[in-house]
C-alpha positions in Angstrom: 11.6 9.0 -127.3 9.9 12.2 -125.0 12.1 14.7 -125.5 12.0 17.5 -123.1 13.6 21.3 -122.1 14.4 23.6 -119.3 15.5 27.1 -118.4 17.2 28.2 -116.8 30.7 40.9 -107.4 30.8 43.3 -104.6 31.3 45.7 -101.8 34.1 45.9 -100.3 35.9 46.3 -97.0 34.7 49.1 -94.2 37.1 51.0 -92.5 39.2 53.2 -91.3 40.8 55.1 -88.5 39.9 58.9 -88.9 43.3 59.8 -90.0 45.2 56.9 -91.0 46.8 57.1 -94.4 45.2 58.3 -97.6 46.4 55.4 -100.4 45.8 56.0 -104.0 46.8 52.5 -105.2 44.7 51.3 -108.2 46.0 48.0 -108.1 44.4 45.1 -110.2 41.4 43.5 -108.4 42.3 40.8 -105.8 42.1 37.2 -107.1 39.0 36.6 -104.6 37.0 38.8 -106.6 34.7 36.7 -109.1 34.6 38.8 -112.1 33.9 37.1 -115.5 36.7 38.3 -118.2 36.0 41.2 -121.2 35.4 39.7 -124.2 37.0 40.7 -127.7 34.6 42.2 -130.0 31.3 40.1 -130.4 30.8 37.0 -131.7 28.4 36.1 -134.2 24.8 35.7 -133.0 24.8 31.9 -131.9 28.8 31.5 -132.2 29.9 28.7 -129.7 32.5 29.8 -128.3 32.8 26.8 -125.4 31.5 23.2 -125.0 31.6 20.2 -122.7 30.2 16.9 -122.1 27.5 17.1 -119.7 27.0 14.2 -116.6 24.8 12.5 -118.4 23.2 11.7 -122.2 19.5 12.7 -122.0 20.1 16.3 -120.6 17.5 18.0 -120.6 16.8 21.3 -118.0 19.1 24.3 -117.9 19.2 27.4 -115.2 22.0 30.0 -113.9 21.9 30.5 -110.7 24.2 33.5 -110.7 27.7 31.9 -110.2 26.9 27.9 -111.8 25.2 25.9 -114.4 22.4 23.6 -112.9 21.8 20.4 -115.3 18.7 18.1 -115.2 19.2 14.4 -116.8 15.9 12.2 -117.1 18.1 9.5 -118.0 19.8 9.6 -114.5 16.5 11.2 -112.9 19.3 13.6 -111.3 20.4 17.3 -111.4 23.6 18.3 -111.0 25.3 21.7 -110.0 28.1 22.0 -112.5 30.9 25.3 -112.9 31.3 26.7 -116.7 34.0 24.2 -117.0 31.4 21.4 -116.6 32.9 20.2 -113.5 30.0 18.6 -111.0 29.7 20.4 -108.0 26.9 18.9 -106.5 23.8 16.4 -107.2 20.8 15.2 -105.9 17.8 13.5 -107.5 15.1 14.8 -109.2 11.7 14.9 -107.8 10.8 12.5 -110.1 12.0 10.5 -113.0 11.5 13.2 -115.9 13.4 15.7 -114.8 12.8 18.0 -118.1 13.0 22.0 -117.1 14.9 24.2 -115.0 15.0 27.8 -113.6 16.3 29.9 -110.8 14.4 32.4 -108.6 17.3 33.9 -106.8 16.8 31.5 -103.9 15.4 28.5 -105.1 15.7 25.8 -107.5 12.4 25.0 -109.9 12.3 21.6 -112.0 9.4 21.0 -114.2 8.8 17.4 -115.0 7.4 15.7 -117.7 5.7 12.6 -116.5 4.1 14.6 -113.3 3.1 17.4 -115.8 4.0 19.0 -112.6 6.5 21.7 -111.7 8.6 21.6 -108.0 10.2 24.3 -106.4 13.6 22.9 -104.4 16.0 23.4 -101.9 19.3 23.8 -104.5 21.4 22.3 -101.4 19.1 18.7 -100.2 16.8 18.6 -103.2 13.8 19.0 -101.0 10.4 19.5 -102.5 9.2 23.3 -101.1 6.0 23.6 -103.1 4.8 22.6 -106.2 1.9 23.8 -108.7 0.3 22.1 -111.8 1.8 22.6 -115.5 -0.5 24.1 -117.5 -0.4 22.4 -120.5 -3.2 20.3 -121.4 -0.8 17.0 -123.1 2.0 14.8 -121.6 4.7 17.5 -121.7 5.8 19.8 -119.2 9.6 21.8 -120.3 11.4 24.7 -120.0 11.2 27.3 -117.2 12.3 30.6 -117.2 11.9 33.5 -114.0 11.3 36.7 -114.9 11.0 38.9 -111.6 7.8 37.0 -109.5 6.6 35.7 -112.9 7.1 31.8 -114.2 7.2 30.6 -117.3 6.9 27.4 -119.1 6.4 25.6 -122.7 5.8 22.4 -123.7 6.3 21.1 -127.3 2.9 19.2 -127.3 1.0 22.4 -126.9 3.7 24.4 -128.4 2.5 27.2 -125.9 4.6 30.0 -123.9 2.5 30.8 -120.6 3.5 33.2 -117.9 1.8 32.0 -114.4 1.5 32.7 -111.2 4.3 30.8 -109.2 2.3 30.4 -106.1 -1.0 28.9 -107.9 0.2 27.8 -110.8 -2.9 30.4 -112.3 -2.1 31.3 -116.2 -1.8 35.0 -116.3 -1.0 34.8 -119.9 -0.1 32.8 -122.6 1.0 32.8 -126.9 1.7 30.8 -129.3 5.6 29.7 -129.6 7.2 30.3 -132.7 8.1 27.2 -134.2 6.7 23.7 -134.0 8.3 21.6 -131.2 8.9 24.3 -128.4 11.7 23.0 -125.7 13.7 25.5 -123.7 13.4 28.8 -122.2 15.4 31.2 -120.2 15.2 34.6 -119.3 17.0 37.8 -120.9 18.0 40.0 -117.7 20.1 42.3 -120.6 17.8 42.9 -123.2 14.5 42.1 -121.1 13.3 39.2 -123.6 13.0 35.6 -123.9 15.0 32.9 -125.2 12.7 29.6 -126.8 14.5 26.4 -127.9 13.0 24.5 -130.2 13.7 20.8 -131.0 11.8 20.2 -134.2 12.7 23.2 -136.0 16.3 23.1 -134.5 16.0 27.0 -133.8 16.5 28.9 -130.9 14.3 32.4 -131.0 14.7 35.8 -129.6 10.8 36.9 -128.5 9.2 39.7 -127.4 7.2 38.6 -124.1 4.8 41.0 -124.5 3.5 40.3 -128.0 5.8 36.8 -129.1 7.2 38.4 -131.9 10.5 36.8 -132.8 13.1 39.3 -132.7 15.6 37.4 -133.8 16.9 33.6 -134.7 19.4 30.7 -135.4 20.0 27.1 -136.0 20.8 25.4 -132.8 24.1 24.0 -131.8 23.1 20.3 -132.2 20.0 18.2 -133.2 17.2 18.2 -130.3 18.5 20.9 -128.5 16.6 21.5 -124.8 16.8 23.9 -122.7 18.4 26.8 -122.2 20.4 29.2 -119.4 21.4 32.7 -119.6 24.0 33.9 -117.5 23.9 37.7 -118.5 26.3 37.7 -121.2 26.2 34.4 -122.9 23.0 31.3 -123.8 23.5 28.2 -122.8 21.9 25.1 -124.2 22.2 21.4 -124.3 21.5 18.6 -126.5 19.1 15.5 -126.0 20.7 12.4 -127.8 24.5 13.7 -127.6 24.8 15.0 -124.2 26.7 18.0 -124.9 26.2 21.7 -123.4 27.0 24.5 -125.5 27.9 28.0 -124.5 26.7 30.8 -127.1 27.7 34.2 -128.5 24.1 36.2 -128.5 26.3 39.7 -129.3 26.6 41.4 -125.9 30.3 42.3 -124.5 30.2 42.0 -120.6 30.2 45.1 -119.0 33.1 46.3 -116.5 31.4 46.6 -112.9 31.4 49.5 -111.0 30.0 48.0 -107.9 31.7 45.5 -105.9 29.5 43.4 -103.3 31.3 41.8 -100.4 29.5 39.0 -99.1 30.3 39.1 -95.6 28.1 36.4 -94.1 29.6 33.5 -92.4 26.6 31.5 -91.6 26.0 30.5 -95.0 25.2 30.6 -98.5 21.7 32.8 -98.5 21.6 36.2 -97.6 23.9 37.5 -100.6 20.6 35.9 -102.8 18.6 38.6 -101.7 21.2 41.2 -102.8 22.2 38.9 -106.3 18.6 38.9 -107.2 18.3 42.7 -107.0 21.5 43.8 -108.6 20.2 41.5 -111.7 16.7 42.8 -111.6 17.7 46.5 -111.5 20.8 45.4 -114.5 23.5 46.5 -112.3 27.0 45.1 -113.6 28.7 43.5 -110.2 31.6 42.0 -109.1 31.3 39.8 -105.7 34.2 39.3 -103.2 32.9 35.8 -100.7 34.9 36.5 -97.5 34.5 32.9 -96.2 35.4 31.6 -99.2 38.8 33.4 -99.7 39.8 32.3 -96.1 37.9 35.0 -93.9 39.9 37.7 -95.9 38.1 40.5 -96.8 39.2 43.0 -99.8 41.5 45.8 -99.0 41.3 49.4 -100.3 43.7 48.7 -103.0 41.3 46.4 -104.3 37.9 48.3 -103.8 39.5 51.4 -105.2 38.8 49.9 -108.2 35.3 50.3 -108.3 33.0 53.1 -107.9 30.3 51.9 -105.2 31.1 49.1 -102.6 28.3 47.5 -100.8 29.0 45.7 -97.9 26.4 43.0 -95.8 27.7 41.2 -93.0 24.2 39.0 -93.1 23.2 37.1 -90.4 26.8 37.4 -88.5 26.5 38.7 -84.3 30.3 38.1 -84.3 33.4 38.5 -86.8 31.7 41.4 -88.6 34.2 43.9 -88.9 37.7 42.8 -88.0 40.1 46.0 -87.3 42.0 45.3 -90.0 38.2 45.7 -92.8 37.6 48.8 -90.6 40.7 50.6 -91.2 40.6 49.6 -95.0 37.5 50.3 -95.5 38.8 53.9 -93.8 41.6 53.9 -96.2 39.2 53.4 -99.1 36.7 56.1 -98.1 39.2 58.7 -97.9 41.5 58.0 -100.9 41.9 62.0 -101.8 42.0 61.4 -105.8 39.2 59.2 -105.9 37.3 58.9 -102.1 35.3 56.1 -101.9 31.3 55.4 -101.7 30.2 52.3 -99.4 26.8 51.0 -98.9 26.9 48.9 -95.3 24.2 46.7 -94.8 24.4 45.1 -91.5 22.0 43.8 -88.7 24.6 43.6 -85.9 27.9 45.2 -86.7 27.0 47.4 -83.9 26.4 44.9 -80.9 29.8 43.0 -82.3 32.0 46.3 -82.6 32.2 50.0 -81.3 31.7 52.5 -84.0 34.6 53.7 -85.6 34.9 57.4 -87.4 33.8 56.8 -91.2 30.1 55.7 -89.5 29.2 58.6 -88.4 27.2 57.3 -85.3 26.0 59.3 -82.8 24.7 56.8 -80.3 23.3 53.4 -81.0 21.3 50.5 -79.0 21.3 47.2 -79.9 18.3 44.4 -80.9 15.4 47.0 -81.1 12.1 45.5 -82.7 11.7 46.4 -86.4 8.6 45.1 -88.0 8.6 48.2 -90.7 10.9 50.0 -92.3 10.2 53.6 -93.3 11.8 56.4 -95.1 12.5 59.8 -93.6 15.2 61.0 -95.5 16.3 62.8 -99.0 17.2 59.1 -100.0 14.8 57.0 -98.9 11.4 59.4 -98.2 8.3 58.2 -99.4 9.7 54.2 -99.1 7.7 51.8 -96.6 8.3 47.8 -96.1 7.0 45.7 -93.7 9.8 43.1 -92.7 9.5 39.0 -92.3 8.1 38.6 -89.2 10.8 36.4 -87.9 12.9 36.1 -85.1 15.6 38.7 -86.9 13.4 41.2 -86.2 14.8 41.9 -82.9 18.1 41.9 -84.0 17.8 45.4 -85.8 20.1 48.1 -84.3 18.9 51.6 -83.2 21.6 54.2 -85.3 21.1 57.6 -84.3 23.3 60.5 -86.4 26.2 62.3 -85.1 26.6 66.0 -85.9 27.5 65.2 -90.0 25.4 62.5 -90.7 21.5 62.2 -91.2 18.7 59.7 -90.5 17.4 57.8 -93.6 14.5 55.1 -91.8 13.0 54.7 -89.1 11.2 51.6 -87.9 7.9 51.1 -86.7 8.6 52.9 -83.5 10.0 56.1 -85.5 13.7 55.0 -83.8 16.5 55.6 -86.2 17.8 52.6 -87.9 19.3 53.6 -90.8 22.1 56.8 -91.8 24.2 58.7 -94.4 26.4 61.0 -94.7 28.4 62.8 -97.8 29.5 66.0 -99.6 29.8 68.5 -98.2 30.4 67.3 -94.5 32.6 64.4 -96.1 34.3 63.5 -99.3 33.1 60.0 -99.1 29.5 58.5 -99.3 28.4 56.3 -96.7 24.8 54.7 -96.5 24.8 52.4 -93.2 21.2 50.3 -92.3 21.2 48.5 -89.0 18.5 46.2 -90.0 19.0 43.6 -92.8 18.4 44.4 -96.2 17.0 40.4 -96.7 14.4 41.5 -93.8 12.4 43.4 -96.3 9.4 41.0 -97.4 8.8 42.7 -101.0 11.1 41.4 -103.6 10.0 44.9 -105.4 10.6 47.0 -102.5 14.7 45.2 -102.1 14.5 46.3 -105.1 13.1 50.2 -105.1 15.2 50.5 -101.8 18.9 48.9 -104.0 18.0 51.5 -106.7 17.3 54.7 -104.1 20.7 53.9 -102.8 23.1 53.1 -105.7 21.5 56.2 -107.3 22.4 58.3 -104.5 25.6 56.8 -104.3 26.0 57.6 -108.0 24.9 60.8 -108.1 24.7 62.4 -104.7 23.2 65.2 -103.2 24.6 68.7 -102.7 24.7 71.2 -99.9 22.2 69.3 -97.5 20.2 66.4 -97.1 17.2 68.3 -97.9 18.7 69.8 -101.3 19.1 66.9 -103.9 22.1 68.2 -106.7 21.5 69.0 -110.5 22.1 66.2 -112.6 21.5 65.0 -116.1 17.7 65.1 -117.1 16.2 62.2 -118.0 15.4 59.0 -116.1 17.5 56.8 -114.1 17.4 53.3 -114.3 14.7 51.3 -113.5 13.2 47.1 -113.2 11.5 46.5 -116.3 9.2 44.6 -117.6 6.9 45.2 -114.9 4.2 43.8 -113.3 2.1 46.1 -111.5 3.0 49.1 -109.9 6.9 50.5 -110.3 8.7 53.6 -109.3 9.6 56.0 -111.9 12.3 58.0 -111.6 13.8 61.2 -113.3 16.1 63.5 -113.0 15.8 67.5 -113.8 18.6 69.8 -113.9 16.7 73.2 -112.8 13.4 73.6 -110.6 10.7 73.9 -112.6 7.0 72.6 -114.1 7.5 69.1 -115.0 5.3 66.8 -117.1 5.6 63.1 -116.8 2.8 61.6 -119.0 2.7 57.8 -120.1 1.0 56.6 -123.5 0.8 53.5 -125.0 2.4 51.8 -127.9 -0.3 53.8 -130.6 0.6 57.0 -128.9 -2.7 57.5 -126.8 -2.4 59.1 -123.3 -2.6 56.6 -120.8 -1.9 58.5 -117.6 -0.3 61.8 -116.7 1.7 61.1 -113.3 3.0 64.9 -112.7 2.3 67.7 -113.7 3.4 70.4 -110.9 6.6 72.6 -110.1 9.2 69.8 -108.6 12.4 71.0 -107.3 15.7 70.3 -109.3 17.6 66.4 -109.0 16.1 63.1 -109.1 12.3 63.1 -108.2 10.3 59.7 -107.5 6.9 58.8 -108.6 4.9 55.6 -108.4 2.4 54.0 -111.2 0.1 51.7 -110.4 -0.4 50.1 -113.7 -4.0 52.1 -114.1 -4.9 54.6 -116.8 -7.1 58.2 -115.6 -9.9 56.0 -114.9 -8.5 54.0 -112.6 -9.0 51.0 -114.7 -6.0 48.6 -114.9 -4.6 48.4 -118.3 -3.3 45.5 -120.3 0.1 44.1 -121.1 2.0 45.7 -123.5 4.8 48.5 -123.9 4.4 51.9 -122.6 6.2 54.6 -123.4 6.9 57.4 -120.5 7.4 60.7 -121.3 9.4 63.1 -119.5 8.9 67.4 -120.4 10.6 69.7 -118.4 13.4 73.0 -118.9 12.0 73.1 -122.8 13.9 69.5 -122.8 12.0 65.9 -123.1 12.9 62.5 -122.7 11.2 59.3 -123.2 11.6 55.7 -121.5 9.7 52.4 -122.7 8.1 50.1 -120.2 7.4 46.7 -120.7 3.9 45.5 -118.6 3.2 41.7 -117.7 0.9 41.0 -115.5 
């Protein structure tokens, strides 16, 4: 028998009517918010703590695709779409008849397959065959997939080889030796920034390093022949061959209460809140996620989005039924709660040719459908960021938002019209960070990314009297994507003006590159590395280690390369 392996919230409502009343409620969230529950202390490492038959015997590829399990059965030559209960949501068939490795990109569907020795990027609703690229193992066996940013991986347990390659090629960037002797499943570590490798001769599953494939950690598997694997940010999923059976694991973390609610506003379908997803996972942002069309086109009220710290709002592809009076006075209600006012993010392509501004905005004037084919930052927030967008048709559907006398421009497009605003302490007590062009628009998965991070962090932190003075914070750095994969944005924060060095070494403690080394002013400063030492040469995979010097204070953050 060939057996085989695989891989594999929420803003809330905007409004309000300048005066209408202040509510302090902190009432429980609403049953429409998807919110996985807090967990009693951890588990053992590799406790099961839930299990179900799977559709089929045979199961072989695993992935998480944010909200559901996605199953691959050879013996069926089907996948199926299945909720944590192991209820089937969905199926359609397999590209071909060994379906034996799953993962999700944050749009797509990927299946390796075993008899092809070929792996198939899908449409997750018809099945449809997008691309597909050759495995890269040199015997009959193709299985597990994992995603890790723009990076695939796979293993097969005739070469017992992990490779990292190129999804668009199929080109092996990289590539060592898996751990035991009959490598299955992978998936993806989004919490810890590590891999997860099944293995169905040794019965293990291993904990690696994906820089160097040192195994962090292990433990016997759930069942005999286990295949892949799926993490879903807190827990590892797996599955076994002969029995059928998927298994849901303790690895020891405790899931994190969000602070960030995401409304997913979008009536015309499933795809835009992807873009948003993927980004909130990459930058390890804890999220909650209200679906408006889901919950009957009711969107969250400010009872419920006082609960959370940051609400970021995208209305998607929508022209009509943005904002409905009643989301624009709670969202109103929300922004000016006095004990606790409220901090929205509004991402929106056309809220302004559906609606007329209302007060917490801040517009000045506005036109609709300008051309946007870059995006640009001008201010505090954003300065420094660039995109170009999709070249599509939604181009023209960007809105021109000029500032009133409190708020501020943040982008421009490529005509230097304002498109994007904010406004906040001192003018206001709230935070609002509104973008008339859609956030999916931007073509970069890194820049979604660099641009999610500029604005939580703002929303987070703030900036004091202007939007030319940036506040003191805590020093040290602020969150950032990691591993990386060529050049990333670095950021730190400095409580006084002052010199600042900013130096990054490698894992032996040898200078690699020093990024600043100048008087910056006090708050969170941005710098970019490109992945190259003083030379300008690029330098190999590995962990870095950034070090911040500044105030007679230091800090130091490790970087994982994978190129």
């Amino acid at each position: 028998m060939l057996n085989r392996t695989l891989v594999v919230c929420v803003i809330a409502a905007l409004a309000i009517l300048g005066s209408a009343g202040m509510g302090n409620a902190a009432a429980v969230p609403g049953s429409n918010v998807s919110r996985p529950p807090l967990t009693s202390p951890p588990r053992d490492t590799g406790d099961v703590v839930y299990q179900f038959p799977g559709p089929s015997v045979n199961v072989d590829g695993m992935a998480w695709d944010g909200t559901n399990l996605w199953i691959a059965s050879d013996g069926l030559d089907s996948i199926y779409k299945i909720d944590t209960l192991g209820n089937i949501i969905s199926s359609f068939l397999a590209p071909n008849t060994t379906a034996t490795g799953l993962c999700w990109d944050g749009q797509n569907l990927w299946c390796a397959d075993g008899g092809t020795i070929r792996i198939y990027k899908l449409d997750p609703v018809t099945g449809a065959i997008l691309d597909s690229i050759p495995g890269p193992g040199t015997l009959a066996s193709c299985e597990g997939l994992a995603w890790m940013n723009d990076t695939l991986w796979n293993t097969n347990w005739n070469n017992n080889t992990l490779w990292w390659l190129d999804p668009t090629t199929g080109t092996i960037w990289g590539q060592f030796p898996a751990p035991g002797t009959g490598s299955t499943g992978l998936a993806w570590d989004s919490h810890d920034n590590v891999l997860w490798n099944s293995d169905q001769i040794t019965d293990f599953i291993y904990k690696i390093d994906p820089v160097t494939g040192t195994v962090i950690t292990s433990f016997a598997c759930p069942d005999a022949e286990v295949q892949d694997l799926a993490f879903d940010g807190t827990y590892l999923w797996t599955c076994g061959w002969t029995s059928g059976i998927v298994y849901k694991m303790d690895i020891g973390y405790v899931v994190e209460p969000a602070n960030i609610l995401f409304v997913d506003d979008d009536e015309n379908g499933p795809n835009v809140e992807m873009y948003y997803e993927t980004s909130f996972n990459n930058l390890g942002y804890a999220y909650d996620k209200w679906v408006v069309y889901d919950s009957g086109g009711t969107a969250p009220d400010a009872a419920v989005m006082s609960n959370y710290e940051i609400v970021v709002w995208a209305t998607g592809e929508d022209y009509t039924n943005t904002l409905s009076p009643t989301d624009t006075t709670e969202i109103g209600l929300y922004l000016l709660n006095v004990m606790n006012p409220g901090k929205l993010w509004l991402s929106s392509q056309d809220v302004l040719y559906d609606i007329d501004p209302v007060s917490w905005m801040h517009v000045g004037s506005h036109v609709d459908d300008i051309y946007c084919s870059q995006v640009t930052g001008v201010g505090p927030i954003m300065s420094g960021f660039s995109s170009q967008t999709t070249g599509t048709v939604i181009e023209d559907y960007a809105d021109q938002i000029d500032p009133d006398g409190t708020s501020w421009t943040e982008m421009q497009n490529d005509s230097s019209l304002s498109n994007t605003i904010a406004t906040g302490p001192p003018a206001t007590p709230y935070y609002v960070f509104f973008n008339g062009f859609a956030f999916e628009l931007i073509n970069d998965g890194a820049d979604r990314d660099t641009m999610m991070y500029r604005v939580i962090n703002w929303l987070q932190t703030g900036i004091e009297e202007s939007p030319a003075i940036e506040t003191a914070r805590a020093f040290g750095f602020a969150p950032m994507a990691n591993p990386i994969r060529g050049q990333t944005f670095i950021a730190y924060n400095t409580s006084t003006p002052g010199r600042v060095a900013l130096k990054v070494y490698d894992s032996a403690g040898r200078l690699v590159r020093t990024l600043v080394d100048a008087v910056v002013p006090a708050g969170t400063n941005t710098v970019a590395w490109d992945a190259k030492d003083e030379h300008n040469r690029a330098v190999a995979n590995g962990i870095y280690f950034v070090k911040l010097n500044a105030d007679e204070q230091s800090a130091t953050y490790k970087l994982v390369l994978i190129k």
